[in-house]
CHARMM internal coordinates of N, CA and C (Angstrom, degrees):
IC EDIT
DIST 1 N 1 CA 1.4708
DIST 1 CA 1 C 1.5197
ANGL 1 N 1 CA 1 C 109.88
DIST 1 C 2 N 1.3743
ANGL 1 CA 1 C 2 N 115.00
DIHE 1 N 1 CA 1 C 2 N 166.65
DIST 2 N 2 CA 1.5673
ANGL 1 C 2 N 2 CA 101.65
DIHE 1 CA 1 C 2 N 2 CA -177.13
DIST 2 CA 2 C 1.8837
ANGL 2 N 2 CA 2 C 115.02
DIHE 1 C 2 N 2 CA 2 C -83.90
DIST 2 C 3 N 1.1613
ANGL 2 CA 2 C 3 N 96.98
DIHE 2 N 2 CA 2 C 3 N 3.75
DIST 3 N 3 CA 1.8051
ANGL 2 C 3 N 3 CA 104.18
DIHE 2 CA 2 C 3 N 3 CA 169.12
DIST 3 CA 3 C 1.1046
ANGL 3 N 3 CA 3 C 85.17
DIHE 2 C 3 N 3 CA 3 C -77.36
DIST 3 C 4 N 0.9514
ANGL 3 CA 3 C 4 N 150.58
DIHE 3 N 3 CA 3 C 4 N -76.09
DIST 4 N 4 CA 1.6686
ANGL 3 C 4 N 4 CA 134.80
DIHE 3 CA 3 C 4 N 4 CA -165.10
DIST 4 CA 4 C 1.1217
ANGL 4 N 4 CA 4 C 138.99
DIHE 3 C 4 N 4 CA 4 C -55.49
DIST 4 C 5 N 1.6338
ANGL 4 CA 4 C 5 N 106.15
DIHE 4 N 4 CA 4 C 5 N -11.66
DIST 5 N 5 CA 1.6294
ANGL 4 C 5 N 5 CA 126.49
DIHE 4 CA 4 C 5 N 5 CA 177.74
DIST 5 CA 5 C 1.4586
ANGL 5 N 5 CA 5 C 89.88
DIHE 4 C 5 N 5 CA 5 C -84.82
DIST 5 C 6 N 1.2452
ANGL 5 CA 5 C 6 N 110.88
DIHE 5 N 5 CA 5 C 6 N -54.69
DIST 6 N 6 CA 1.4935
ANGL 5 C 6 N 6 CA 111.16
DIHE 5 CA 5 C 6 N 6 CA -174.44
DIST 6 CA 6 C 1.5811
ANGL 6 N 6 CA 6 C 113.88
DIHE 5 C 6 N 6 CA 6 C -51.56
DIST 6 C 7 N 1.3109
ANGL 6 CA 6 C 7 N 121.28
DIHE 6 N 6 CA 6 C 7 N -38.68
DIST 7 N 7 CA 1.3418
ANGL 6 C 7 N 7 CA 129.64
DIHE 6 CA 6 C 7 N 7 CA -159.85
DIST 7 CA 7 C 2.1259
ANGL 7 N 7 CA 7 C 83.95
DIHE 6 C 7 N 7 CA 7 C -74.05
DIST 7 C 8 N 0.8418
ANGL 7 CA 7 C 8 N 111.86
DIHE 7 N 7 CA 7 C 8 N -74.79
DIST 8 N 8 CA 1.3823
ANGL 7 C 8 N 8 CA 127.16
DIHE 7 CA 7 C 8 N 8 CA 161.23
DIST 8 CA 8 C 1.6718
ANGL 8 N 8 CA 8 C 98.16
DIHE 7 C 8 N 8 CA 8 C 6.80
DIST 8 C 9 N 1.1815
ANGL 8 CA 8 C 9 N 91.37
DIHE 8 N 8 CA 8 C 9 N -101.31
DIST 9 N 9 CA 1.5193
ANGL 8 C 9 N 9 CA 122.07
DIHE 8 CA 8 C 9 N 9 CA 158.89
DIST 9 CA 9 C 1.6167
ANGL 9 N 9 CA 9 C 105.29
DIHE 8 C 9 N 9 CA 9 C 6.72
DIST 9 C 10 N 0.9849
ANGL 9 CA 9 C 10 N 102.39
DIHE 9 N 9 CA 9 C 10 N -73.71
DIST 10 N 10 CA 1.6578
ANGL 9 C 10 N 10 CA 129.28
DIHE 9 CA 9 C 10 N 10 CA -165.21
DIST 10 CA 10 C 1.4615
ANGL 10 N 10 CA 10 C 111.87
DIHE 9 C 10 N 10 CA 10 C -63.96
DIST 10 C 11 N 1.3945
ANGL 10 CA 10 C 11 N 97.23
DIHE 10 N 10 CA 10 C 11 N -47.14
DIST 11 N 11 CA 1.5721
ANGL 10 C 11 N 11 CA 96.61
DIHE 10 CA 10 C 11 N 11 CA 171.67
DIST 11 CA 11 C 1.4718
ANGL 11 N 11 CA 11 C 120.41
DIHE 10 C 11 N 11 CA 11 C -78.61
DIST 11 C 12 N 1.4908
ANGL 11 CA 11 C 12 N 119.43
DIHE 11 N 11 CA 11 C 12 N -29.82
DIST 12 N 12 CA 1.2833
ANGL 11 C 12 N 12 CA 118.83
DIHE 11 CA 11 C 12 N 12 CA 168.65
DIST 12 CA 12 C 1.8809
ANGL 12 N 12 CA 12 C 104.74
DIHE 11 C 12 N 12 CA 12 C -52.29
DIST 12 C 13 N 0.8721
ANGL 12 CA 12 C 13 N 99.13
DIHE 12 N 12 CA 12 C 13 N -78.89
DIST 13 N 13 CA 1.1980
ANGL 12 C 13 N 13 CA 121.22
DIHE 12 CA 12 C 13 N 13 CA 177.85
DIST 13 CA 13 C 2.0937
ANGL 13 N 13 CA 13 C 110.31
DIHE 12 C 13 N 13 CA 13 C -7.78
DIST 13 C 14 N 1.5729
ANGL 13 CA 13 C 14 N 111.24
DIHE 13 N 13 CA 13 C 14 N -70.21
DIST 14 N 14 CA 1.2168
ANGL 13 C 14 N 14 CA 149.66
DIHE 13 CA 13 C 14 N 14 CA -173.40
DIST 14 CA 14 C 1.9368
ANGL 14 N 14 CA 14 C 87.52
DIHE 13 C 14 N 14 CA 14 C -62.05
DIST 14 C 15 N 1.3992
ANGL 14 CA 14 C 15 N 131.01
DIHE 14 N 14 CA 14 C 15 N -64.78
DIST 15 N 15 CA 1.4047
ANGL 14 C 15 N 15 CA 147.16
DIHE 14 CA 14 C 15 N 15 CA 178.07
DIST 15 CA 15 C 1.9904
ANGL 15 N 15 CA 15 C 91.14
DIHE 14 C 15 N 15 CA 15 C -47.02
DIST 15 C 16 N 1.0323
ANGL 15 CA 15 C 16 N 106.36
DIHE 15 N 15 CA 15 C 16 N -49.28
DIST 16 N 16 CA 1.5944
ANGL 15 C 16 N 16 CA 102.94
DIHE 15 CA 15 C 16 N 16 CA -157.31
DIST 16 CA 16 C 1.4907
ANGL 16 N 16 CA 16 C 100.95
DIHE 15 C 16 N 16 CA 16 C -82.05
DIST 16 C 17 N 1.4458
ANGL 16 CA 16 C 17 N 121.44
DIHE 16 N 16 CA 16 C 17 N -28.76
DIST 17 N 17 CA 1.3924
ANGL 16 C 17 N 17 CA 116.78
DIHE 16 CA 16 C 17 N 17 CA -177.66
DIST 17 CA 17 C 1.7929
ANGL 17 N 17 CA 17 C 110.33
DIHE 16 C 17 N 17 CA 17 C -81.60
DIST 17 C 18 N 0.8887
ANGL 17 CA 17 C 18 N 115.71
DIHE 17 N 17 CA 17 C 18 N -11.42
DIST 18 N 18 CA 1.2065
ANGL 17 C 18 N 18 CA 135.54
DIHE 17 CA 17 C 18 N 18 CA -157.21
DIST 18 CA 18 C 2.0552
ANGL 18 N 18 CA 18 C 103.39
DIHE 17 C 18 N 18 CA 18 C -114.58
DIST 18 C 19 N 1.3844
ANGL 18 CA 18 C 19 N 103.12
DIHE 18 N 18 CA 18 C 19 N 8.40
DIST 19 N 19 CA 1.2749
ANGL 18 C 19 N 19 CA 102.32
DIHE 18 CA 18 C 19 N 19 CA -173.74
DIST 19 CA 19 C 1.1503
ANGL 19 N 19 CA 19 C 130.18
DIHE 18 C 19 N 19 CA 19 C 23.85
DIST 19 C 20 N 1.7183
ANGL 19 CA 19 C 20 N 107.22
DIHE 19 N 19 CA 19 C 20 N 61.96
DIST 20 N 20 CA 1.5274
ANGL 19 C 20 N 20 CA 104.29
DIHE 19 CA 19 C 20 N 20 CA 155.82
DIST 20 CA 20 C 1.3720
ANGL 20 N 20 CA 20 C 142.77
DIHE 19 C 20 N 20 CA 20 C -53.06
DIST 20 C 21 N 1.4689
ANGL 20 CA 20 C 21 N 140.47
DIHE 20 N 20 CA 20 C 21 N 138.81
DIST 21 N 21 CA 1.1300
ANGL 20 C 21 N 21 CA 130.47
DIHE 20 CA 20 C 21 N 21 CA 168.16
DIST 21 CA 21 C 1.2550
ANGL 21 N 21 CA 21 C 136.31
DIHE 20 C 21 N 21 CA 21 C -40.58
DIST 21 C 22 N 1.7590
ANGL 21 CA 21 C 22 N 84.51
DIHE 21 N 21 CA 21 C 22 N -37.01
DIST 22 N 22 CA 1.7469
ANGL 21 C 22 N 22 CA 92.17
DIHE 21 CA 21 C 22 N 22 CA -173.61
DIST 22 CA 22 C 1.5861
ANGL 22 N 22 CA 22 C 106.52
DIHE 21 C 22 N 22 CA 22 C -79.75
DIST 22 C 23 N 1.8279
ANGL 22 CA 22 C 23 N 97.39
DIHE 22 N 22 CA 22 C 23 N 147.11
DIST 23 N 23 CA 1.5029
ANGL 22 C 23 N 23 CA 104.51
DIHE 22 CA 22 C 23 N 23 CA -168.42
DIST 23 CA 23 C 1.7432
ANGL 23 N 23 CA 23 C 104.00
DIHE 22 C 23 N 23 CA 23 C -62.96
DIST 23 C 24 N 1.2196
ANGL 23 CA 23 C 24 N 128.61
DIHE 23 N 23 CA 23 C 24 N 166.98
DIST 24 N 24 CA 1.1935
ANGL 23 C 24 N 24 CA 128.63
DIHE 23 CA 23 C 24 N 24 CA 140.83
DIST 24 CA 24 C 1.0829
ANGL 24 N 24 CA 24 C 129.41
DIHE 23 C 24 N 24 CA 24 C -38.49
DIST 24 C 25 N 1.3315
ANGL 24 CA 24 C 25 N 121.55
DIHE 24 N 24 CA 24 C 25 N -42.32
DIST 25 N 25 CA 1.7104
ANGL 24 C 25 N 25 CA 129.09
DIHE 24 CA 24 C 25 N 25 CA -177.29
DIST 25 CA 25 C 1.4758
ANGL 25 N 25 CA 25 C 95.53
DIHE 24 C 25 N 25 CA 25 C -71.90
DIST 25 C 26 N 1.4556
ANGL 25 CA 25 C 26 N 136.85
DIHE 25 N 25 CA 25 C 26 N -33.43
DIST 26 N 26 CA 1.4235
ANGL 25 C 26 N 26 CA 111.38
DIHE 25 CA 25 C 26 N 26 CA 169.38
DIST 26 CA 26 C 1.7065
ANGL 26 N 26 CA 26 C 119.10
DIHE 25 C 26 N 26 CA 26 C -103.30
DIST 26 C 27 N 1.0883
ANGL 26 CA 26 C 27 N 89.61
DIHE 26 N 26 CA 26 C 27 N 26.83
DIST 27 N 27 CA 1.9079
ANGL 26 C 27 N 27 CA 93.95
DIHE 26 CA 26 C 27 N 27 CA 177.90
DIST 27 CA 27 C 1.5915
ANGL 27 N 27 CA 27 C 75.42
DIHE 26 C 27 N 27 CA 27 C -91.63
DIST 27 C 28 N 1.4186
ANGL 27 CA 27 C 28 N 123.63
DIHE 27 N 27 CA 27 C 28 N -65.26
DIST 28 N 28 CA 1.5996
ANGL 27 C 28 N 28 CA 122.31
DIHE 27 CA 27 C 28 N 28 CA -167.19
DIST 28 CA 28 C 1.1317
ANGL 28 N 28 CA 28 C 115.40
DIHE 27 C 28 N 28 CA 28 C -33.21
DIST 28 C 29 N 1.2248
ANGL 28 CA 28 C 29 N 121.17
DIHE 28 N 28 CA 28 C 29 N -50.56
DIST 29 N 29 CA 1.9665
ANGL 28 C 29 N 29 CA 133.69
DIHE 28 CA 28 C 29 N 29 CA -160.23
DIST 29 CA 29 C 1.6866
ANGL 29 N 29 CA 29 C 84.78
DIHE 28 C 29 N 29 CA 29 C -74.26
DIST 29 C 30 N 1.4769
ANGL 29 CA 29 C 30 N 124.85
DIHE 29 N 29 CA 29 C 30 N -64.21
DIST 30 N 30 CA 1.6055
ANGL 29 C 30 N 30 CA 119.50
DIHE 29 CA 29 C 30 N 30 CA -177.03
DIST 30 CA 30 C 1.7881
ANGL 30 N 30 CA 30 C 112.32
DIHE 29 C 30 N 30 CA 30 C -44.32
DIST 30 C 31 N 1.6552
ANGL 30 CA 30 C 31 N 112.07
DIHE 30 N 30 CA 30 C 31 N -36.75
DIST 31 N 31 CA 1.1433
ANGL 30 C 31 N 31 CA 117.15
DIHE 30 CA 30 C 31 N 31 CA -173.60
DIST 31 CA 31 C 1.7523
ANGL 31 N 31 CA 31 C 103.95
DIHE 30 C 31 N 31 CA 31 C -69.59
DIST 31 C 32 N 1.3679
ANGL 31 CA 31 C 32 N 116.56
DIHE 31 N 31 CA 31 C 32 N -41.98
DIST 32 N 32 CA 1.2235
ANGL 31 C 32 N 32 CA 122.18
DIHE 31 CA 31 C 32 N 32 CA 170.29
DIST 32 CA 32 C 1.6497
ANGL 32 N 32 CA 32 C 140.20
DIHE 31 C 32 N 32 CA 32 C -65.45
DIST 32 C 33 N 1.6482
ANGL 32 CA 32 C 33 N 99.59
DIHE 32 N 32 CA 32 C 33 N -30.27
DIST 33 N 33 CA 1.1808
ANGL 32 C 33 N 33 CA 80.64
DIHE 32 CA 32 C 33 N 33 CA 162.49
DIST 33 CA 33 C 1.9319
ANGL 33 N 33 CA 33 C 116.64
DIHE 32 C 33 N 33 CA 33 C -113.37
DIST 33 C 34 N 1.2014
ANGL 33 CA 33 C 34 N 108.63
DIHE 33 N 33 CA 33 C 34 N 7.53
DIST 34 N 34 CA 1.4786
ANGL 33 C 34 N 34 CA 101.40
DIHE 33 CA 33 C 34 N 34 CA 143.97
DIST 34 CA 34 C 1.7446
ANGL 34 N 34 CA 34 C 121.83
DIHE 33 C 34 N 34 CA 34 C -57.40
DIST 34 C 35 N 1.3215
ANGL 34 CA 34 C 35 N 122.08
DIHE 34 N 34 CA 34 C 35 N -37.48
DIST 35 N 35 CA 1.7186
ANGL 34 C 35 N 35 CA 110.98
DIHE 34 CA 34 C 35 N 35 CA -178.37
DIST 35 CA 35 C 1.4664
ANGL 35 N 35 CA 35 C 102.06
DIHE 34 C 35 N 35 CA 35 C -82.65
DIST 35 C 36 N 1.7691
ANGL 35 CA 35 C 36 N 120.10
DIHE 35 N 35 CA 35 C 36 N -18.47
DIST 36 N 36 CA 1.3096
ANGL 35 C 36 N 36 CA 111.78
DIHE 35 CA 35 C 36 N 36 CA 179.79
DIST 36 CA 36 C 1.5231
ANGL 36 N 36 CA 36 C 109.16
DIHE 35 C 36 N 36 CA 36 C -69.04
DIST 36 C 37 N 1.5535
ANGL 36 CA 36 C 37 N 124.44
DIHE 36 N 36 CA 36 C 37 N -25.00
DIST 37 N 37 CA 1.5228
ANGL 36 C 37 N 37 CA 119.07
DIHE 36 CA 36 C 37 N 37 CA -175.66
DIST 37 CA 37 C 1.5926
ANGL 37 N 37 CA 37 C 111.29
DIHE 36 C 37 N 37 CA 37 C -79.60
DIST 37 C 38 N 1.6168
ANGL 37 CA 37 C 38 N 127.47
DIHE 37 N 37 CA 37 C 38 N 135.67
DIST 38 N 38 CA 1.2504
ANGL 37 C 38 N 38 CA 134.69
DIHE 37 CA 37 C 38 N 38 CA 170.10
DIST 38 CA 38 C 1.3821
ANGL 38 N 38 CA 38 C 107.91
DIHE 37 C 38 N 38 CA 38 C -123.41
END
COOR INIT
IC SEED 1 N 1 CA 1 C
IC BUILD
């Protein structure tokens, strides 16, 4: 649902201000297969 894109969202977001290590390209794949699980 898009509450969950949003939730998504938020944590990317919070990870990136916070200069995570992890690249973006694997925050995405984590972001992806969290919406892939039902």
């Amino acid at each position: 649902s898009d509450d969950r894109l949003l939730e998504l969202a938020q944590i990317l977001n919070i990870l990136d201000d916070t200069q995570h290590q992890m690249s973006k390209e694997n925050l995405l794949g984590i972001a992806n297969g969290l919406l892939g699980r039902k």
